[in-house]
N, C-alpha and C positions, 0 to 999 in steps of 0.2 A: 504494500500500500504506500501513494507517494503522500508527501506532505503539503495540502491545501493552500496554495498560492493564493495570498487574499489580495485583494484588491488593493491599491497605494490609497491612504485616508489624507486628505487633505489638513495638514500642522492647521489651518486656520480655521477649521471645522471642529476642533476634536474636542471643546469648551461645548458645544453644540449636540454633538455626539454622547457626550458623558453624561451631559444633562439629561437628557433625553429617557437616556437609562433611570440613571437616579429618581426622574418620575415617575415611570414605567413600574418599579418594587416597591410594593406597597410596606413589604417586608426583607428587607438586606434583613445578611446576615453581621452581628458584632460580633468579633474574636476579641478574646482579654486572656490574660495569664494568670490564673490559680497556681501561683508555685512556681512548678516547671512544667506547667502543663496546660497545654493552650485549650479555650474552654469557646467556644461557637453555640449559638443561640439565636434565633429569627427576633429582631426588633421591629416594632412599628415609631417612626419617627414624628414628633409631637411638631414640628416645624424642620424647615429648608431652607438654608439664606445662601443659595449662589451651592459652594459645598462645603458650608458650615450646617452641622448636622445637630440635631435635638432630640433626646432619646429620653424619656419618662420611666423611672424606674419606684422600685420598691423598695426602702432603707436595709429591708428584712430581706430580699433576695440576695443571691452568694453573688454577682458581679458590682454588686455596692462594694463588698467587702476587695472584691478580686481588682477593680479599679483605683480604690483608695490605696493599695500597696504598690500597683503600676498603673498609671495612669495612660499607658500605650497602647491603642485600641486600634481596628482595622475594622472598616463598615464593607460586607462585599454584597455590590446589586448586579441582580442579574435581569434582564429581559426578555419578551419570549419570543426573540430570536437569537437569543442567547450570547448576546453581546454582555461585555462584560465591565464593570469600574469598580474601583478598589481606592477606598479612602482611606489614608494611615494616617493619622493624629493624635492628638492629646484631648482627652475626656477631661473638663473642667466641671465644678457643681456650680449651675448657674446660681447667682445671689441678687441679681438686678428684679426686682420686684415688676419694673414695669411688661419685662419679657414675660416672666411667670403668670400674670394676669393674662396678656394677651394668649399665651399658650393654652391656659386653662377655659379662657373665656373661649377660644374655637373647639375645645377640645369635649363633647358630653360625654364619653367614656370614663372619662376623669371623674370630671365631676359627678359624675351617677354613682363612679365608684368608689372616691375618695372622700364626696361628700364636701369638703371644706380644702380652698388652698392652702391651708397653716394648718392642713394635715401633717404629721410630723413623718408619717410613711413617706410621704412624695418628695421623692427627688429627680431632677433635671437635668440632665450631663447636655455641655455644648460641648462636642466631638469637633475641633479645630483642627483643619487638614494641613498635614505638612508635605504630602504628595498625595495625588490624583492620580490612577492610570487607567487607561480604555484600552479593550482591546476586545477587536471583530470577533464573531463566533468564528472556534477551531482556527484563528488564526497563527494560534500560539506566540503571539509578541503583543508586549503591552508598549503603549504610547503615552508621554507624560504631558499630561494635562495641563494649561499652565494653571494657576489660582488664582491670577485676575485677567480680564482679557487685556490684548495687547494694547499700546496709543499711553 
């Protein structure tokens, strides 16, 4: 079997291209490190700014615990033609109040299920990208994103 010659992606499309994706997965997956041992889990993401990523968590779940010891987190979406982007970053616990309101005020799963935003359960992680990569389905090369467009 030969190896699938993907098409050439145009450098000034691939902001275009990644986005795309990233809309496309309602659910990527977060990878984090328990230890020495990398731990994956399907997130649904509370907001999207560009590919700054917002992930709504529970105090009480084990990747509260697994990001506060590393904070090196990797979002992977895929779409269903199985193109692929890969967000590496740093997980921050958001504290800006006004972000957390507008989060929670779009968000009724939350609130149905939290009840109150100074629920002490609820936390917020902004996943802040320090590489972006795209890459075609079965192309096997990724392409590096920039992080703001060019100009």
């Amino acid at each position: 079997m030969s190896k699938p010659i993907p098409e050439p992606i145009d450098p000034g499309r691939l902001i275009e291209l990644a986005s795309a994706v990233v809309r496309s997965d309602r659910f990527p997956h977060l990878a984090s490190i328990d230890g020495e041992q990398p731990r994956v889990r399907p997130v649904s993401p509370v907001r999207t700014d560009g590919f700054t990523v917002y992930v709504a968590n529970l105090r009480s779940y084990h990747k509260t615990t697994e990001i506060a010891a590393n904070p090196r987190v990797e979002l992977c979406y895929l779409d269903d033609h199985h193109d692929q982007v890969r967000i590496s970053g740093t997980a921050e616990i958001v504290t800006e109040r006004a972000i957390l309101e507008e989060i929670w005020g779009s968000n009724p799963l939350l609130r149905n299920y939290l009840g109150s935003i100074d629920n002490p359960e609820l936390v917020v992680y902004r996943i802040s990208p320090d590489q972006v990569r795209y890459m075609k389905e079965w192309a096997l090369d990724y392409h590096e994103v920039p992080l703001s467009p060019p100009g």
